[in-house]
PDB file with one MODEL, atoms N, CA, C and O in Angstrom:
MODEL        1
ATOM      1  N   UNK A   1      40.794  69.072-187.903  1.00  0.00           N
ATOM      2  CA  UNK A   1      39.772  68.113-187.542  1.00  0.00           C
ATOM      3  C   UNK A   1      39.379  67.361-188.804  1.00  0.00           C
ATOM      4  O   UNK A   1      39.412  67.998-189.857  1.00  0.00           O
ATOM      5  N   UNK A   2      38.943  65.850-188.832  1.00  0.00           N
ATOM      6  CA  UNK A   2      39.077  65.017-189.901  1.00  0.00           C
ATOM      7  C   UNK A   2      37.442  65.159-190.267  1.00  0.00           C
ATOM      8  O   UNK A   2      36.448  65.350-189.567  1.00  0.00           O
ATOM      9  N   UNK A   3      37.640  64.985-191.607  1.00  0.00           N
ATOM     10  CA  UNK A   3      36.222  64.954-192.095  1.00  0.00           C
ATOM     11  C   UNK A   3      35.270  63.751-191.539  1.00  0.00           C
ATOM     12  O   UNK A   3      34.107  63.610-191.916  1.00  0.00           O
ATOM     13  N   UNK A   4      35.803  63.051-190.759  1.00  0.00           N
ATOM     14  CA  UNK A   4      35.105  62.229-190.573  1.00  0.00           C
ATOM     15  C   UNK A   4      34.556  62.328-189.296  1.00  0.00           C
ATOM     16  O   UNK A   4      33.481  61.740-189.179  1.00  0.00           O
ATOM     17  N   UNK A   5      35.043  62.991-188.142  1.00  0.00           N
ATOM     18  CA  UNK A   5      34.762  63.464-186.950  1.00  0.00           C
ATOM     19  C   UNK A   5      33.826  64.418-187.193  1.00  0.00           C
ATOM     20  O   UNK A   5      32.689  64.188-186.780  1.00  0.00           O
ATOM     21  N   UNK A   6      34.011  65.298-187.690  1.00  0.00           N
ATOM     22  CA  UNK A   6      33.039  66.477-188.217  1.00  0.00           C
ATOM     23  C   UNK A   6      31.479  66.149-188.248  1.00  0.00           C
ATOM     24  O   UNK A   6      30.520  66.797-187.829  1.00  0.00           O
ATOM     25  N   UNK A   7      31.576  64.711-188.998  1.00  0.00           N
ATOM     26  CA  UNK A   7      30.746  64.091-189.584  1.00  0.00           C
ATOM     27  C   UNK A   7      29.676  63.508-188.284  1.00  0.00           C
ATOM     28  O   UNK A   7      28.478  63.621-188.026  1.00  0.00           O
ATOM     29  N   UNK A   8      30.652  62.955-187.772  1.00  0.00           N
ATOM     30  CA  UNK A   8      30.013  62.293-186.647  1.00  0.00           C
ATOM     31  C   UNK A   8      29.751  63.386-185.654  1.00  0.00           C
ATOM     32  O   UNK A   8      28.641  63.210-185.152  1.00  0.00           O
ATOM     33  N   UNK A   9      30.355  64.445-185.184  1.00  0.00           N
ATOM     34  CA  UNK A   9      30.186  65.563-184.486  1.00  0.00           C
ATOM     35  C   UNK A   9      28.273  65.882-184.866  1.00  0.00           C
ATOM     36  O   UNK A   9      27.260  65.910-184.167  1.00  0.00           O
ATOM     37  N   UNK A  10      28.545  66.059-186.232  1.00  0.00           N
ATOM     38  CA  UNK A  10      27.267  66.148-186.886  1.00  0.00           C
ATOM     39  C   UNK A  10      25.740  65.611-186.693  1.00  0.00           C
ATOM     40  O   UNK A  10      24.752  66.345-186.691  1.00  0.00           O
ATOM     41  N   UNK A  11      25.730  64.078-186.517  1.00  0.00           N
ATOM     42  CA  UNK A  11      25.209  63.005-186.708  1.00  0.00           C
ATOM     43  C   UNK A  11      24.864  63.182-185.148  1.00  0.00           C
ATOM     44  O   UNK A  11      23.712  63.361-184.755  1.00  0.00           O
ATOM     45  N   UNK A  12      26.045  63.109-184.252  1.00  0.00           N
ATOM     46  CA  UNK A  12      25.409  63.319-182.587  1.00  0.00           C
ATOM     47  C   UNK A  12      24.673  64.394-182.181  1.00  0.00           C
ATOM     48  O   UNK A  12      24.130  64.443-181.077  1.00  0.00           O
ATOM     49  N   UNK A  13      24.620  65.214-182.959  1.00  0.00           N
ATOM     50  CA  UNK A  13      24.029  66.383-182.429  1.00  0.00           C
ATOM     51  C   UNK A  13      23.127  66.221-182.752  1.00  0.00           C
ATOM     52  O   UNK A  13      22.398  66.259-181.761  1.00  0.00           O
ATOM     53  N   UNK A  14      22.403  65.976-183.861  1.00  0.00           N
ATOM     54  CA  UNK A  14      21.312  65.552-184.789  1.00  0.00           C
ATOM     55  C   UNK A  14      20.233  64.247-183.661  1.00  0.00           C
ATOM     56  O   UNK A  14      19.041  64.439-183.417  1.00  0.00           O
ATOM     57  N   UNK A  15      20.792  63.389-183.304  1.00  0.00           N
ATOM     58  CA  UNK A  15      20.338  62.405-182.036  1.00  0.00           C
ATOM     59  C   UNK A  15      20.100  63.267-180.779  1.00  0.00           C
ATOM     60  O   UNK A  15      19.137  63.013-180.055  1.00  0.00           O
ATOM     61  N   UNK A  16      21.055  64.408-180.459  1.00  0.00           N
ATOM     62  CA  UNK A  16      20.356  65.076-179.143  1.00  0.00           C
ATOM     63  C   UNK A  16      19.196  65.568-179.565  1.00  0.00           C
ATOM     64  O   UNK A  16      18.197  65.582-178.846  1.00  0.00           O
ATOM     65  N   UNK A  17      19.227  66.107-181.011  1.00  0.00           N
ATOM     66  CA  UNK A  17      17.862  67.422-180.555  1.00  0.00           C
ATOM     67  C   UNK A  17      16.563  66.639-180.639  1.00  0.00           C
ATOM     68  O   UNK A  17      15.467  66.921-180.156  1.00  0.00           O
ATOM     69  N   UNK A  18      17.077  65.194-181.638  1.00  0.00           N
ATOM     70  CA  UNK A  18      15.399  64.541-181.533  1.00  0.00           C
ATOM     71  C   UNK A  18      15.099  64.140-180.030  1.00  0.00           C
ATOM     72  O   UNK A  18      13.996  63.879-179.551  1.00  0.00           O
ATOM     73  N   UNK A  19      16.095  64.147-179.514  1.00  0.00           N
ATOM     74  CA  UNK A  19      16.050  63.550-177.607  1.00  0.00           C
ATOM     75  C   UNK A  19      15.773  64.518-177.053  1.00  0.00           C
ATOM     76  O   UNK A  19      15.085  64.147-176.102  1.00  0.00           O
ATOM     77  N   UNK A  20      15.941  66.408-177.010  1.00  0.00           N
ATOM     78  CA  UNK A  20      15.695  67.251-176.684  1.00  0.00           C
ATOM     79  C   UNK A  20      14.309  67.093-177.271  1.00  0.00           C
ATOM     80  O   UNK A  20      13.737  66.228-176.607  1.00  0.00           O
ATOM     81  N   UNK A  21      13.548  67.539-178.199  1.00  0.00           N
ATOM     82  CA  UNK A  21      12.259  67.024-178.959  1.00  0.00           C
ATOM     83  C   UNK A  21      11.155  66.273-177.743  1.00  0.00           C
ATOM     84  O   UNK A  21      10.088  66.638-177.250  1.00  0.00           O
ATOM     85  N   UNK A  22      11.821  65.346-177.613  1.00  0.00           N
ATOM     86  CA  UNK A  22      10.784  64.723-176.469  1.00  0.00           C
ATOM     87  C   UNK A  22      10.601  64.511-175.397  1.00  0.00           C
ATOM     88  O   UNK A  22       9.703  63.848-174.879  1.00  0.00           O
ATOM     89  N   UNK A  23      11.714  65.237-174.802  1.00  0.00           N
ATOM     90  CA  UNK A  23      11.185  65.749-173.544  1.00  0.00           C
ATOM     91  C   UNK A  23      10.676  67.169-173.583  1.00  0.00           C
ATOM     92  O   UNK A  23      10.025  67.500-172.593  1.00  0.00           O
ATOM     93  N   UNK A  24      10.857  68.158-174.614  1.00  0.00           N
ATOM     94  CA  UNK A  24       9.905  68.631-174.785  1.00  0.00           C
ATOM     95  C   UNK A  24       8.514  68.765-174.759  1.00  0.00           C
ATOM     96  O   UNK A  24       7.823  69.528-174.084  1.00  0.00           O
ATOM     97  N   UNK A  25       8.155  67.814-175.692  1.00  0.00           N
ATOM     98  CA  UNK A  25       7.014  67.042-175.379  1.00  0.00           C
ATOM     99  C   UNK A  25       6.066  66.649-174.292  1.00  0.00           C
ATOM    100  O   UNK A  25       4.888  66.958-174.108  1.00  0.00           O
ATOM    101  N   UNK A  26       6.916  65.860-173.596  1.00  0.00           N
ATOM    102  CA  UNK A  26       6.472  66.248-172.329  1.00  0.00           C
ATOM    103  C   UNK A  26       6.232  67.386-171.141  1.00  0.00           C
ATOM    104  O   UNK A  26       5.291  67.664-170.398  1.00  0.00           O
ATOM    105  N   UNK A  27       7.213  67.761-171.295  1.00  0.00           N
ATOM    106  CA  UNK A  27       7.145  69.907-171.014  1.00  0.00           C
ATOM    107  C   UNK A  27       6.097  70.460-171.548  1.00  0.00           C
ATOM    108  O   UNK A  27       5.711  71.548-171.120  1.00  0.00           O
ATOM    109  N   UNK A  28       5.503  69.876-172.483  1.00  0.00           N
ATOM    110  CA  UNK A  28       4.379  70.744-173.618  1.00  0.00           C
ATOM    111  C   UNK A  28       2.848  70.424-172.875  1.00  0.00           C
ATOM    112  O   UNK A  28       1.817  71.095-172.811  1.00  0.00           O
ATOM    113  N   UNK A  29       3.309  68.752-172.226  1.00  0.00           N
ATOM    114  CA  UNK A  29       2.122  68.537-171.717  1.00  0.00           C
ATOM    115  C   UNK A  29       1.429  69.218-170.135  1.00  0.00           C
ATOM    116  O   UNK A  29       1.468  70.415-169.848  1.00  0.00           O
ATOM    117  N   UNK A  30       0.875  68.224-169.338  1.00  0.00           N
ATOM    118  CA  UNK A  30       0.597  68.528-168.212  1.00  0.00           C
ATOM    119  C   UNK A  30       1.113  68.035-167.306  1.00  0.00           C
ATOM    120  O   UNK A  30       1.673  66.987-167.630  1.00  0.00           O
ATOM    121  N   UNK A  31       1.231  68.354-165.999  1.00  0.00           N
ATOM    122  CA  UNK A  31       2.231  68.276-165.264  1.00  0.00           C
ATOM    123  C   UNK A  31       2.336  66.688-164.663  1.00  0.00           C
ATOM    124  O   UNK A  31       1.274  66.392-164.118  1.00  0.00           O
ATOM    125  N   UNK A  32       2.881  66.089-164.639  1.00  0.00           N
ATOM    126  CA  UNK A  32       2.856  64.997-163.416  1.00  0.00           C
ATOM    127  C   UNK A  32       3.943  65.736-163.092  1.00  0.00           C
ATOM    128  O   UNK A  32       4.567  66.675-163.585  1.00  0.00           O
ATOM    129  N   UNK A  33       4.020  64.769-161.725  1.00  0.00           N
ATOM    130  CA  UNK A  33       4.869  64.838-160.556  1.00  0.00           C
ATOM    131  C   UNK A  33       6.149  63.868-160.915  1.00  0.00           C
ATOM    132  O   UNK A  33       5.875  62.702-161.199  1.00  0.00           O
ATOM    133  N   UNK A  34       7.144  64.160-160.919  1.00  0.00           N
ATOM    134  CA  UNK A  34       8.280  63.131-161.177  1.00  0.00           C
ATOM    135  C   UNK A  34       8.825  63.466-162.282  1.00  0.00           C
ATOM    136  O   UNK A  34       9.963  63.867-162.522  1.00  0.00           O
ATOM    137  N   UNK A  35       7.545  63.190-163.235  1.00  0.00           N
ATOM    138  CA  UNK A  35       7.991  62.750-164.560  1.00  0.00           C
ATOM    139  C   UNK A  35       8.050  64.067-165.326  1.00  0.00           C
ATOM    140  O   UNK A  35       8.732  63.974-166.346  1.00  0.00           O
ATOM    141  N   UNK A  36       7.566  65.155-165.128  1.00  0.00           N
ATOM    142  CA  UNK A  36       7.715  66.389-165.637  1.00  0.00           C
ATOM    143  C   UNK A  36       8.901  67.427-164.968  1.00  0.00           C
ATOM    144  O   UNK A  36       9.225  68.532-165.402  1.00  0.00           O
ATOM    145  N   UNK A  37       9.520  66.614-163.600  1.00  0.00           N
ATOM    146  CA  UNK A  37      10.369  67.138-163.345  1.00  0.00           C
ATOM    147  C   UNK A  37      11.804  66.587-163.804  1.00  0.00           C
ATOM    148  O   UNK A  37      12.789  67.305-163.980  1.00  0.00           O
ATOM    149  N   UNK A  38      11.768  65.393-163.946  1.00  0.00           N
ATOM    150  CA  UNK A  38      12.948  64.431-165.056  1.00  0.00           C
ATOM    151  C   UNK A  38      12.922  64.927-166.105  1.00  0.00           C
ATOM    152  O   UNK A  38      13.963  65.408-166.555  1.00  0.00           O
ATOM    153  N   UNK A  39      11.850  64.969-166.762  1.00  0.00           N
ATOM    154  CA  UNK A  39      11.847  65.747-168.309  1.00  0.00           C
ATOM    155  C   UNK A  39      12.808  67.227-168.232  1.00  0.00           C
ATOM    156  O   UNK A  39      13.929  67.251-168.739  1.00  0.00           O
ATOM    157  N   UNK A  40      12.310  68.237-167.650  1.00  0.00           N
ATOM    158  CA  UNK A  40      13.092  69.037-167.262  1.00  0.00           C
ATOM    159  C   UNK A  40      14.781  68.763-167.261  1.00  0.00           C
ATOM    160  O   UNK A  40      15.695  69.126-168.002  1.00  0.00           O
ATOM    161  N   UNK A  41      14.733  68.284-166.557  1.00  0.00           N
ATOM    162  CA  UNK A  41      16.804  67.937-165.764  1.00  0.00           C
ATOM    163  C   UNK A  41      17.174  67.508-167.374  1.00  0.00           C
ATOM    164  O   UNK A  41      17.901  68.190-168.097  1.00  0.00           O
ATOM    165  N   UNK A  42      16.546  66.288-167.761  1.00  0.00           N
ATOM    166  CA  UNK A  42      16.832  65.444-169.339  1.00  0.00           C
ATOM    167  C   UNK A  42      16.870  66.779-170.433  1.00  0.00           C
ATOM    168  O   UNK A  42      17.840  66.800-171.191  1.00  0.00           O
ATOM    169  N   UNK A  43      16.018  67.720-170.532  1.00  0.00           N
ATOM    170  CA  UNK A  43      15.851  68.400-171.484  1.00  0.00           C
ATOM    171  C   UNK A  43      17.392  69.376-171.480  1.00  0.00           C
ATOM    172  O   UNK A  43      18.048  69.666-172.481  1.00  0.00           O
ATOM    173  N   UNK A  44      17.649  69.689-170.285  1.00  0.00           N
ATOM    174  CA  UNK A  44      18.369  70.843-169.817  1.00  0.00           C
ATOM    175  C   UNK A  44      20.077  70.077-170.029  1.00  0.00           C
ATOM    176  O   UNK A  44      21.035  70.707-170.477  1.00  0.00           O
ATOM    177  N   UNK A  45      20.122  68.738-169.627  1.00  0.00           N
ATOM    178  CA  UNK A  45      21.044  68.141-170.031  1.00  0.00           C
ATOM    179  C   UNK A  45      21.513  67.716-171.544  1.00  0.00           C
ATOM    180  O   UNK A  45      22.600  67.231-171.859  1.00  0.00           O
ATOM    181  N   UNK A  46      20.623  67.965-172.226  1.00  0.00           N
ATOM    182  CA  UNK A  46      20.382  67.924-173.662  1.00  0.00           C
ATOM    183  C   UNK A  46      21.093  68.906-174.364  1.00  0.00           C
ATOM    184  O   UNK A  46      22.004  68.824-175.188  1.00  0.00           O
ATOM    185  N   UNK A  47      20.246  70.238-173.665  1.00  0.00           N
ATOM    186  CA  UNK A  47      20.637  71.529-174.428  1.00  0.00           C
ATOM    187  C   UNK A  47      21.908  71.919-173.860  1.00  0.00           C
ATOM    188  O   UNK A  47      22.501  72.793-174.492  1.00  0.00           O
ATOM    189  N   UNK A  48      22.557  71.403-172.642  1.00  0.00           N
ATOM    190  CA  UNK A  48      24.253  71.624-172.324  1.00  0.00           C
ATOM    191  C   UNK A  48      25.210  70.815-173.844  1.00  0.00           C
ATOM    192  O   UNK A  48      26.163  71.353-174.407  1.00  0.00           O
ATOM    193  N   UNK A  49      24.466  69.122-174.305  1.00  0.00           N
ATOM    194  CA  UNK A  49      25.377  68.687-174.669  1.00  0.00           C
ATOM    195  C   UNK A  49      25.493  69.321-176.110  1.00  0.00           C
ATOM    196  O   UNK A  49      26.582  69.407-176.679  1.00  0.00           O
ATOM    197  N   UNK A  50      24.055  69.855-176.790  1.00  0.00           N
ATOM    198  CA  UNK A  50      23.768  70.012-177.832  1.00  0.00           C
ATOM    199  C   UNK A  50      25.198  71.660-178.197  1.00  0.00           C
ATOM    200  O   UNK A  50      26.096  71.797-179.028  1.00  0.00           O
ATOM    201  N   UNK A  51      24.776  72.369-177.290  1.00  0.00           N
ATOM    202  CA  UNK A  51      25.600  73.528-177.273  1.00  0.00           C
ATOM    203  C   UNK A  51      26.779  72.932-176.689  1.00  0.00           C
ATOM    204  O   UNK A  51      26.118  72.609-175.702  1.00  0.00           O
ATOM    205  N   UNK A  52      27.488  72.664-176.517  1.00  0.00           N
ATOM    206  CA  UNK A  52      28.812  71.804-176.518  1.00  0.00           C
ATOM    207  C   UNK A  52      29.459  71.350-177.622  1.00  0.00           C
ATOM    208  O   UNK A  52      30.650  71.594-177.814  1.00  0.00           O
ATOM    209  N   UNK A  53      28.529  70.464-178.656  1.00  0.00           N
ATOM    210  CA  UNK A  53      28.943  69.992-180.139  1.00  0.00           C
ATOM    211  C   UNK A  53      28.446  71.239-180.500  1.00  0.00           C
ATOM    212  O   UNK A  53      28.087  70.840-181.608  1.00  0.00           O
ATOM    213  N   UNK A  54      28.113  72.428-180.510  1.00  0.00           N
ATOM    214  CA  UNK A  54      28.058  73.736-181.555  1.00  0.00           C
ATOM    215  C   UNK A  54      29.463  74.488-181.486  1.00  0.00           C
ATOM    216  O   UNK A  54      30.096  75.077-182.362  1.00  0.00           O
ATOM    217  N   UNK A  55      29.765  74.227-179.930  1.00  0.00           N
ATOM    218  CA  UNK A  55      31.081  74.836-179.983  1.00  0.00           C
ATOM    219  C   UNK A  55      32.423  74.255-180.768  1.00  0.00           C
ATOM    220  O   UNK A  55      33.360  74.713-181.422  1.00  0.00           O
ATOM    221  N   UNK A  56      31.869  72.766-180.229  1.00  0.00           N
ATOM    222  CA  UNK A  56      33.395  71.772-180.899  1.00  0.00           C
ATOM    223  C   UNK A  56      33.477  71.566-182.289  1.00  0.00           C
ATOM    224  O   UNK A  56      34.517  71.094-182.748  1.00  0.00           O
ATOM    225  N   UNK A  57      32.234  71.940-183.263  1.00  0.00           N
ATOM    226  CA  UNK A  57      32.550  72.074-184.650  1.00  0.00           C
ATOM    227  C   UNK A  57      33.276  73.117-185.370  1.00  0.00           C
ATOM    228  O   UNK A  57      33.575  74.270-185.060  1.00  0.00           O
ATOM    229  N   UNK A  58      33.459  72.484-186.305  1.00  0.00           N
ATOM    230  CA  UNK A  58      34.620  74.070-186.880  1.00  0.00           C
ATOM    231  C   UNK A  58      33.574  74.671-187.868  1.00  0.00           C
ATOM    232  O   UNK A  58      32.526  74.146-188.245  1.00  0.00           O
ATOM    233  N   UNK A  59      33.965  75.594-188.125  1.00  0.00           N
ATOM    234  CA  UNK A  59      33.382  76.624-189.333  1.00  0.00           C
ATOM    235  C   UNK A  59      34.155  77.224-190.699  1.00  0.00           C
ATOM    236  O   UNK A  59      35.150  77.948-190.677  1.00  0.00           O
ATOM    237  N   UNK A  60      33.463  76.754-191.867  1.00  0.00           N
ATOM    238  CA  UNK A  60      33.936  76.419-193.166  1.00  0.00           C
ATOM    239  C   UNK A  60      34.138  78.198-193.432  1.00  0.00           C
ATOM    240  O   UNK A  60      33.047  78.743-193.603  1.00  0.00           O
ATOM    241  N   UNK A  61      35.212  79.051-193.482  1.00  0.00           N
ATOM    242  CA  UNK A  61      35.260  80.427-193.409  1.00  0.00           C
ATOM    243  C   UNK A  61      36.275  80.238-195.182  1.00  0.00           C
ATOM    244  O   UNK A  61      37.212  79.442-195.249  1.00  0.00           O
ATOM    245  N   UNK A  62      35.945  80.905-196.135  1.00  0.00           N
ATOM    246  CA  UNK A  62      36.429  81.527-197.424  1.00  0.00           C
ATOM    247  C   UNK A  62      37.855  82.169-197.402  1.00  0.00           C
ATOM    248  O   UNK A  62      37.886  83.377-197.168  1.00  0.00           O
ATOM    249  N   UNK A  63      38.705  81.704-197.554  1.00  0.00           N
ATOM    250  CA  UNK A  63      39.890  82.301-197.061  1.00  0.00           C
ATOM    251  C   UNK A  63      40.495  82.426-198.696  1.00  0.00           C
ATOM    252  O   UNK A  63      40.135  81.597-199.531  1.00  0.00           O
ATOM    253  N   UNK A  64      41.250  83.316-198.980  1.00  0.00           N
ATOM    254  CA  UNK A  64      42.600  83.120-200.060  1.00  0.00           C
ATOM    255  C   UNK A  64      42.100  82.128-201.244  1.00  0.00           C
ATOM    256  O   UNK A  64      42.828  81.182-201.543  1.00  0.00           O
ATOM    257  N   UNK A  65      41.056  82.297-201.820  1.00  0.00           N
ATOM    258  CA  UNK A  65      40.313  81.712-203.150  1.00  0.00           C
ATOM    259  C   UNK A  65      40.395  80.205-202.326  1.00  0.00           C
ATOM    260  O   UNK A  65      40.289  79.406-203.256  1.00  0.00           O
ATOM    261  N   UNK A  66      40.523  79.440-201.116  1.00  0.00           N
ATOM    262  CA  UNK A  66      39.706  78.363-200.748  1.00  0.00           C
ATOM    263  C   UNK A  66      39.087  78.833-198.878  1.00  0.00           C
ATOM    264  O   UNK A  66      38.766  79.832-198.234  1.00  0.00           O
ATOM    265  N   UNK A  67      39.211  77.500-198.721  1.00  0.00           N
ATOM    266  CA  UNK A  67      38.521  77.649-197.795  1.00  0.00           C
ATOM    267  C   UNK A  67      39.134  76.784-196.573  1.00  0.00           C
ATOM    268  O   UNK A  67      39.964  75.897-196.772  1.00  0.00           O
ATOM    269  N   UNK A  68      38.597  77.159-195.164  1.00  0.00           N
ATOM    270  CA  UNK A  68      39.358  77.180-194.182  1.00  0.00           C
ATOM    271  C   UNK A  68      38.591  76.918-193.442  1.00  0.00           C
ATOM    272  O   UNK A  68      37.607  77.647-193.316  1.00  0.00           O
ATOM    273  N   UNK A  69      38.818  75.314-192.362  1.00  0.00           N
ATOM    274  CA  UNK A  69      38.202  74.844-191.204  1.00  0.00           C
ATOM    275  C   UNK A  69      38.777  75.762-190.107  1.00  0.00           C
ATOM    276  O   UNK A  69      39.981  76.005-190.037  1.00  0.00           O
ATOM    277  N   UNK A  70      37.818  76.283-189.214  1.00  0.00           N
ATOM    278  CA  UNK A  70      38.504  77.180-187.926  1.00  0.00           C
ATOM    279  C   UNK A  70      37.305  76.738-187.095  1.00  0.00           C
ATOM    280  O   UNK A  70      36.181  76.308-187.354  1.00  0.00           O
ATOM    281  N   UNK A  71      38.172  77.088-185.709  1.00  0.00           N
ATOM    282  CA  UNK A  71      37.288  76.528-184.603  1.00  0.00           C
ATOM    283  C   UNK A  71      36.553  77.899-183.921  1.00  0.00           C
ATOM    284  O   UNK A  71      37.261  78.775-183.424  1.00  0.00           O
ATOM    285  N   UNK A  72      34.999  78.016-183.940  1.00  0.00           N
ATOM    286  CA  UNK A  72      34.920  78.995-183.239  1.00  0.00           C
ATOM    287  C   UNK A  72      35.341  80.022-182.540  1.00  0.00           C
ATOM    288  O   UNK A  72      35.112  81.227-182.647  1.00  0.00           O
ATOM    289  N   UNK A  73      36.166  79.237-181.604  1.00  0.00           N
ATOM    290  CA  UNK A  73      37.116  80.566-180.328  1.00  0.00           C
ATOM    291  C   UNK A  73      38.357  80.443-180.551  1.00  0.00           C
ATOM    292  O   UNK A  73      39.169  80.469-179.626  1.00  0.00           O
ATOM    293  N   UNK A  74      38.741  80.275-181.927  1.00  0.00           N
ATOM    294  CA  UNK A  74      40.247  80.942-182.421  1.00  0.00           C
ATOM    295  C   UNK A  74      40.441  82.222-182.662  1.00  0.00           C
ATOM    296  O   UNK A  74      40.144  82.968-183.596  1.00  0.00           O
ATOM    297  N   UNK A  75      41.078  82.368-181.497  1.00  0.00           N
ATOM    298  CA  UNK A  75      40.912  84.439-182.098  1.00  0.00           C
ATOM    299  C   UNK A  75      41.495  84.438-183.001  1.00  0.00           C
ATOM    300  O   UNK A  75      41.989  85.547-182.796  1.00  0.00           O
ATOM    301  N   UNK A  76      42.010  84.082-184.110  1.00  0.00           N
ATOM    302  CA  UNK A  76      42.248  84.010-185.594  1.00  0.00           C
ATOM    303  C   UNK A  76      41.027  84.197-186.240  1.00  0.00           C
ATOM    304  O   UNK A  76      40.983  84.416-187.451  1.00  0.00           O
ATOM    305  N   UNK A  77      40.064  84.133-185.563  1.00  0.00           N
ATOM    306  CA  UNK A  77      38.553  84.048-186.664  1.00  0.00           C
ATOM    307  C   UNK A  77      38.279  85.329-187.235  1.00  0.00           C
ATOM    308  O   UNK A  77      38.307  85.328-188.466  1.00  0.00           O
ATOM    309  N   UNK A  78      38.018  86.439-186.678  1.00  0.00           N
ATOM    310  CA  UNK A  78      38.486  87.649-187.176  1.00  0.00           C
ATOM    311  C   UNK A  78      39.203  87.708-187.676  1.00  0.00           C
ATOM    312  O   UNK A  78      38.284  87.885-188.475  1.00  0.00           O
ATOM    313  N   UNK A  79      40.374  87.779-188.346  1.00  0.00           N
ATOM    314  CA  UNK A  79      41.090  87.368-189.559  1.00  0.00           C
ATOM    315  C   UNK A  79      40.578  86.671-190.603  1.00  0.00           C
ATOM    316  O   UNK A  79      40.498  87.164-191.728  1.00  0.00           O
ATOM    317  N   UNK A  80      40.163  85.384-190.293  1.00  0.00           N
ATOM    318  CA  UNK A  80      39.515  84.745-191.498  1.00  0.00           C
ATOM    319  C   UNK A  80      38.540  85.281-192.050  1.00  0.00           C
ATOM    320  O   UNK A  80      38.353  85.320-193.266  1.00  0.00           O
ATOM    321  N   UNK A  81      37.629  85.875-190.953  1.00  0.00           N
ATOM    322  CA  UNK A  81      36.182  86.659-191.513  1.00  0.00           C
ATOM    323  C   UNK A  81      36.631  87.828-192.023  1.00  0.00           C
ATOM    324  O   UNK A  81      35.764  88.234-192.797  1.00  0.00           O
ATOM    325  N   UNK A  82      37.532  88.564-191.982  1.00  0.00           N
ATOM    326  CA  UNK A  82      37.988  89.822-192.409  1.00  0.00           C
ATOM    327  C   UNK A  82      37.467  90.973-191.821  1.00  0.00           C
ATOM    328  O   UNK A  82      37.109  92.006-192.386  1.00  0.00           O
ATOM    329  N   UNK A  83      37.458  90.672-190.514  1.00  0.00           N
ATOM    330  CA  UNK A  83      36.790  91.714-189.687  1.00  0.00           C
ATOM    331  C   UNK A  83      38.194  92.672-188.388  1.00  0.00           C
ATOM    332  O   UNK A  83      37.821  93.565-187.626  1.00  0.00           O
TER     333      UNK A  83
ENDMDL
END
C-alpha cells in the first residue's frame, strides 16, 4: 500500500470522527423527534465507516532491523509480531 493512500486512508478517517463528534452531540442533547433519531442512524453509519478504515490500514510491525507494512488480518502477523 502506497504512502500516499495510507495518508489519505488517514485524513478520511480523521473527517469521520469529527462527523461522528456531532452527531454525538446531538445524542448528548435532548430528544426531538426525527432529528435525534437521524442522529442515531448518521452516528452508527459513521462508526461502521470509521472501523472499516481501521481495518484497511496497515500496521508499521519491526521486522529484521527494519520495518514492515502488514495488513491487520494477514495471518502472517503473528510472525511479524513474533508471537
Amino acid at each position: 500500500m502506497s504512502e500516499e493512500h495510507t495518508d489519505n486512508l488517514k485524513k478520511a478517517r480523521a473527517r469521520l470522527i469529527e462527523q461522528r463528534r456531532a452527531f454525538v452531540k446531538v445524542l448528548a442533547g435532548p430528544y426531538e423527534r426525527g432529528k435525534t433519531e437521524q442522529a442515531r442512524e448518521r452516528f452508527l453509519d459513521m462508526q461502521t465507516a470509521i472501523e472499516a478504515m481501521n481495518r484497511a490500514q496497515p500496521i508499521e510491525v519491526p521486522f529484521r532491523g527494519g520495518v514492515v507494512l502488514i495488513h491487520p488480518r494477514d495471518p502472517r502477523i503473528q510472525q511479524y509480531l513474533g508471537k
